[in-house]
N, CA, C and O of each residue as an XYZ file, in Angstrom:
436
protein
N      29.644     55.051     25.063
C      28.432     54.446     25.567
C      27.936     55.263     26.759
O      28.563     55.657     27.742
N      26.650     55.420     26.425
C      26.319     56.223     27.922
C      25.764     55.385     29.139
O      25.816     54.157     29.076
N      25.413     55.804     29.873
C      25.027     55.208     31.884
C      24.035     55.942     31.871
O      24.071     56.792     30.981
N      23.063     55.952     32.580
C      22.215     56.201     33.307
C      23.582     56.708     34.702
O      23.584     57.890     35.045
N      24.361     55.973     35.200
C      25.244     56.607     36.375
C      25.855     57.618     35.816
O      25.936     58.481     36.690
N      26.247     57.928     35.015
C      27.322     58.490     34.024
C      26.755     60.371     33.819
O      27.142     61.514     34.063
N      25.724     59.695     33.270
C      24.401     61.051     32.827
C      24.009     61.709     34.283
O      24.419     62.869     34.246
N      23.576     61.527     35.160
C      23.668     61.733     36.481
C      24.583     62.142     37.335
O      24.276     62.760     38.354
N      26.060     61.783     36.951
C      27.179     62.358     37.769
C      27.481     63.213     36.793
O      28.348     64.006     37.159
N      26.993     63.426     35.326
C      27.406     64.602     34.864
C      26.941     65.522     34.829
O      27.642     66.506     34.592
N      25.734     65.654     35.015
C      24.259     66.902     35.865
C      24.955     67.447     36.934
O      25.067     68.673     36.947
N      25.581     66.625     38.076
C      25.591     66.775     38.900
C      26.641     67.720     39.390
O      26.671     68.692     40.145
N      27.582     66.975     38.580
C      29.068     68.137     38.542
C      28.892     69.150     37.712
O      29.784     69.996     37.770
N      27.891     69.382     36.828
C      28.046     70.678     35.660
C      27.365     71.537     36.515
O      27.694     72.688     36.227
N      26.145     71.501     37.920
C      25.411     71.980     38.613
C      26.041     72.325     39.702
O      25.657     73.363     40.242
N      27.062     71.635     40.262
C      28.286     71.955     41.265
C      28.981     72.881     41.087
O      29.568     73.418     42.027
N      29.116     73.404     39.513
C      29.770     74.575     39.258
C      28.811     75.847     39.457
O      29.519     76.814     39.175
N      27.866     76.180     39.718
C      26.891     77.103     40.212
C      26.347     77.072     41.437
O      25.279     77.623     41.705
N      27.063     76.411     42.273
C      26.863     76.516     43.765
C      27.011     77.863     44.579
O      26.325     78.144     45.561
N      28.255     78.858     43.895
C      28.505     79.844     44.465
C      27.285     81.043     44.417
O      26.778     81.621     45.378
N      26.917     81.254     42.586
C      26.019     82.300     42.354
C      24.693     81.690     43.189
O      24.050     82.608     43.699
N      24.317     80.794     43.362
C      22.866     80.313     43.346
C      23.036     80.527     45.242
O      22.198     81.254     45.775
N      24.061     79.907     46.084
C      24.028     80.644     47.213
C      24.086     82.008     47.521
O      23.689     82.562     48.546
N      24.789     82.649     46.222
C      25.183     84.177     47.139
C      23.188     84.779     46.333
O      22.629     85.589     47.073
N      22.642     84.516     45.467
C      21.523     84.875     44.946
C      20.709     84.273     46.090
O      19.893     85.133     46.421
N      20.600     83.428     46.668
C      19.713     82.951     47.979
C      19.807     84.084     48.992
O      18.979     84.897     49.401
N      21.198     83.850     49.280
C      21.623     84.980     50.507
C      21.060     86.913     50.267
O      20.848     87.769     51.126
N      20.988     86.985     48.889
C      20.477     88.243     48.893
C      18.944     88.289     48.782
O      18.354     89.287     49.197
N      18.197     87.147     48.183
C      16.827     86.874     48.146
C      16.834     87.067     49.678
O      16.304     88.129     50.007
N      17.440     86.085     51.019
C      16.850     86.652     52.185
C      16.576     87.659     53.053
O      15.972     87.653     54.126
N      17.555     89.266     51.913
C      17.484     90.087     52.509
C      16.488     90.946     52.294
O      16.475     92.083     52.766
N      15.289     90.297     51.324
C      14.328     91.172     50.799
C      13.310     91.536     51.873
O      13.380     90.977     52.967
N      12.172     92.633     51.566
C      11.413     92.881     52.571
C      10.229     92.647     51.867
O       9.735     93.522     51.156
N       9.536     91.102     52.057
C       8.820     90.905     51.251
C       7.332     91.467     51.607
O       7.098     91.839     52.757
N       6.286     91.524     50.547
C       5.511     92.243     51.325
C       4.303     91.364     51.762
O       4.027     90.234     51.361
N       3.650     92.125     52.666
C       2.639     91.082     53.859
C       1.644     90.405     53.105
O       0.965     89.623     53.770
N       1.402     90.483     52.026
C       0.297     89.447     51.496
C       1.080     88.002     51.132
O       0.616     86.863     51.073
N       1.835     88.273     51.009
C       2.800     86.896     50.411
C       3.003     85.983     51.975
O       3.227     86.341     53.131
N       2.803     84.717     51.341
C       2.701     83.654     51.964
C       3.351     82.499     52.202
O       3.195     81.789     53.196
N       4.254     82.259     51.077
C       4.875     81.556     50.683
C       6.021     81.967     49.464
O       5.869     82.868     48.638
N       7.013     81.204     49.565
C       7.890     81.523     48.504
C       8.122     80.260     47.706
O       8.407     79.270     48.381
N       8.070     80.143     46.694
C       7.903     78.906     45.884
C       9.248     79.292     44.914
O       9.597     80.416     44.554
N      10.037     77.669     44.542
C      11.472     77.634     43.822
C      11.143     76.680     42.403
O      11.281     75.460     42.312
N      10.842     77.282     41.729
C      10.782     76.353     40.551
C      11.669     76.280     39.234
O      11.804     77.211     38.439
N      12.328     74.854     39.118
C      13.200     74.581     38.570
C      12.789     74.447     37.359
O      11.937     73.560     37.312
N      13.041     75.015     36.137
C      12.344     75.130     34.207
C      13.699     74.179     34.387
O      14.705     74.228     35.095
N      13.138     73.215     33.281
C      14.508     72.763     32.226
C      14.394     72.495     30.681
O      13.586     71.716     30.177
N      15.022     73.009     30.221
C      14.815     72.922     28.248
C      15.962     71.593     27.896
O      17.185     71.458     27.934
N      14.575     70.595     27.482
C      15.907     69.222     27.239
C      16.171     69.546     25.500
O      16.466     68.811     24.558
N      16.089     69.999     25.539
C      16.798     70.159     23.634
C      17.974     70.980     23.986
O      18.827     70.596     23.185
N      18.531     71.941     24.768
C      19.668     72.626     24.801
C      20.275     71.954     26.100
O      21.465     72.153     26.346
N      19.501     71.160     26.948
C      20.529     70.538     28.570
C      20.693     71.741     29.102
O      21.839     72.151     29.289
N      19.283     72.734     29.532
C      19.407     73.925     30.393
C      18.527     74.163     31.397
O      17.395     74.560     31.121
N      18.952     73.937     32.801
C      18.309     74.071     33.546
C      18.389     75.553     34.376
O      19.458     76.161     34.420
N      16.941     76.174     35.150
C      17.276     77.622     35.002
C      16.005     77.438     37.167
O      15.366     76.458     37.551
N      16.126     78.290     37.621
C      15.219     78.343     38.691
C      15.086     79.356     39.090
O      16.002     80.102     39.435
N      13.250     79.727     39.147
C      12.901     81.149     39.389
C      12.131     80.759     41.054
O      11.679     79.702     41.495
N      12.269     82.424     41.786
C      11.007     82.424     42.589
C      10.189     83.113     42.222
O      10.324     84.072     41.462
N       8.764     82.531     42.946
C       7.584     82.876     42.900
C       6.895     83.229     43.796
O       5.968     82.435     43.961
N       6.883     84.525     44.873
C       6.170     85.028     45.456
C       4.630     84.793     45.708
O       4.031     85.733     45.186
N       3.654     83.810     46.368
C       2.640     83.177     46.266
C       1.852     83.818     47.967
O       2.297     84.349     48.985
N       0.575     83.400     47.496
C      -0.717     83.770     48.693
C      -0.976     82.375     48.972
O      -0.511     81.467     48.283
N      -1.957     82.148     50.309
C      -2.049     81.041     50.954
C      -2.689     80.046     49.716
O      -2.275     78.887     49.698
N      -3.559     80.409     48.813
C      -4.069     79.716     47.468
C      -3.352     79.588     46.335
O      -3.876     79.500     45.225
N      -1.917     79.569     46.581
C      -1.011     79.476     45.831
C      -1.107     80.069     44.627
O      -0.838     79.389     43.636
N      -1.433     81.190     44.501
C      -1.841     82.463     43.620
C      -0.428     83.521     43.750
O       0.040     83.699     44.874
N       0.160     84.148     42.639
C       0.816     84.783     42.927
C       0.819     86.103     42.910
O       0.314     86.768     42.005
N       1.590     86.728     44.260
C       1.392     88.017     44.843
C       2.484     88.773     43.896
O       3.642     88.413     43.684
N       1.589     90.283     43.220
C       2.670     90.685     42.181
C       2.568     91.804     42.966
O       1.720     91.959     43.845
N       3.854     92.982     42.504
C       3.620     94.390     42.968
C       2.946     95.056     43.021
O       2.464     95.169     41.894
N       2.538     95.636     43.619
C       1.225     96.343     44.373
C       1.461     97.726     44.470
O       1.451     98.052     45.657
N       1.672     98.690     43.704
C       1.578     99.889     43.974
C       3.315    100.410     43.915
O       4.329     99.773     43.632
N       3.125    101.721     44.283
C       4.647    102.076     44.029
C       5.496    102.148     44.699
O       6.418    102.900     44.383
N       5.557    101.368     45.964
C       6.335    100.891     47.055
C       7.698    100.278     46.610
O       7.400     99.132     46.277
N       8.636    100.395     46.486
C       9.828     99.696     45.217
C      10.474     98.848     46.731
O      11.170     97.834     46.763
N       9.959     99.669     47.886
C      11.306     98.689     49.164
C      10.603     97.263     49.711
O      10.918     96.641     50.726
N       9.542     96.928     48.722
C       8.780     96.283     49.125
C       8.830     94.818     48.005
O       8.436     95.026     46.858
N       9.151     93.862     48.243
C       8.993     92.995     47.028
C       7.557     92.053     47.013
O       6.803     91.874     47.969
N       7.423     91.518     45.643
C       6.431     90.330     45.614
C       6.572     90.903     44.266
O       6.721     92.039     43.818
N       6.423     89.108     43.527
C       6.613     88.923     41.943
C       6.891     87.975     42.227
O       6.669     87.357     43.269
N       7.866     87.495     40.597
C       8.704     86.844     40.552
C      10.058     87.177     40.034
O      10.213     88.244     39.440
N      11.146     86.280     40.225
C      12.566     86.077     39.965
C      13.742     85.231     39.591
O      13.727     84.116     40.112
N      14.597     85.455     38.933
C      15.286     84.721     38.297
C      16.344     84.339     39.628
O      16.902     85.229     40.269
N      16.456     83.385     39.823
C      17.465     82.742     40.847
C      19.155     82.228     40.557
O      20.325     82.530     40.791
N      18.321     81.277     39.905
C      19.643     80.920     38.442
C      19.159     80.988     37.366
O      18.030     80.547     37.154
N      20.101     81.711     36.177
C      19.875     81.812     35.079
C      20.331     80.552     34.788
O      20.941     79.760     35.506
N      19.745     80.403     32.970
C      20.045     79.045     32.440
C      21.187     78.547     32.323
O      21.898     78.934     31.396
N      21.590     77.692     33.113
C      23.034     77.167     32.833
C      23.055     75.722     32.304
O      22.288     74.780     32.507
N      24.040     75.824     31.651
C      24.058     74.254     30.818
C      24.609     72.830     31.779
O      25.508     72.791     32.620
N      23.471     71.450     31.171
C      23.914     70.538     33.000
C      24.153     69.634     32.183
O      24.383     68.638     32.869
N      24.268     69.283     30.728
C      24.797     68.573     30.163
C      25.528     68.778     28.860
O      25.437     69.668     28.014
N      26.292     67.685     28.944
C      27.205     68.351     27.360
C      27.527     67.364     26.449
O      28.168     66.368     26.785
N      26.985     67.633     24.889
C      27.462     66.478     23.952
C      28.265     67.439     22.998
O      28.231     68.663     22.874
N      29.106     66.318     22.275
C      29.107     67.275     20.814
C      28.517     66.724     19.947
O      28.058     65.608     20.189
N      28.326     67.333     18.620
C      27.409     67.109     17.596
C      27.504     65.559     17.445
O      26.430     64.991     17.645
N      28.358     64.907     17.195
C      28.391     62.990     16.732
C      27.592     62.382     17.935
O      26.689     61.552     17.831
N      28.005     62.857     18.937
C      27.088     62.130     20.159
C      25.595     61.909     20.525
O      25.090     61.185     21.383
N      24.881     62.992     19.355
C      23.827     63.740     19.487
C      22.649     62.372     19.136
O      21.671     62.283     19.878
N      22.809     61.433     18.072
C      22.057     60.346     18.030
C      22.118     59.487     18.972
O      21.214     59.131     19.729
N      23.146     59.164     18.931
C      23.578     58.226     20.316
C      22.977     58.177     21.365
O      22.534     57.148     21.876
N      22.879     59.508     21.889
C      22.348     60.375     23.485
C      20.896     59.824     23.229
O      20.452     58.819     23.784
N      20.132     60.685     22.224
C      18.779     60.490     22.290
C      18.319     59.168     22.508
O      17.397     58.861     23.264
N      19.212     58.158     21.599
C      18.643     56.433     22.005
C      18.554     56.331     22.927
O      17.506     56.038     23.503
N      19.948     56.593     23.590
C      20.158     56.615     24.883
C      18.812     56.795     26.202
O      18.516     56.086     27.165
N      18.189     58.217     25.609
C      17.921     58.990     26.687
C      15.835     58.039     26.597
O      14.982     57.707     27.420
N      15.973     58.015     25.300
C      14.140     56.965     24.904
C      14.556     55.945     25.847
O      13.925     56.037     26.900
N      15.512     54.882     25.822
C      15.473     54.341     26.520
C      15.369     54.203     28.119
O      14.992     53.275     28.835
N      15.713     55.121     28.315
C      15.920     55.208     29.813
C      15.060     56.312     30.388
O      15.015     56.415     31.614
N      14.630     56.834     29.912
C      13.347     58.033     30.400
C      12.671     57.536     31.662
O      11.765     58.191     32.177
């Protein structure tokens, strides 16, 4: 039987296991030299609910929340975007569970 608590502490701990890459990938994102049009740095979290994969890129943005891409052939210079965390899996069924879950998940959306 699933929880709503259950489903939630299991996100939570499958996401606990990527604490290390996703800090040491922060820590090197702060060493970038980003370049002066950029304004903002924006973190956006994708998630694909048919596989339970959640993934988070940055997005290098201007004060109009437009994004600032590379500009010429300056390489020591960043602005784009980037993969932060790759897709890692935050939930887990096996195949029999797979009807179950979905009732589960209509219901409680």
């Amino acid at each position: 039987m699933f929880s709503v608590d259950g489903y939630l502490n299991s996100i939570k701990a499958n996401l606990e296991k990527q604490t290390d890459v996703l800090v040491g990938n922060l820590k090197t994102i702060f060493t970038y030299n980003f370049s002066p049009e950029i304004d903002l740095i924006d973190f956006s979290a994708f998630i694909e609910p048919t596989r339970f994969e959640l993934s988070i890129r940055l997005f290098s943005m201007d004060k109009e929340a437009n994004e600032v891409f590379q500009d010429g052939d300056d390489l020591t210079v960043f602005a784009g975007s980037e993969e932060v965390l790759t897709e890692v899996e935050y939930f887990q069924l096996n195949e029999s569970q797979m009807d179950d879950f979905f009732e589960f998940y209509e219901q409680n959306e």
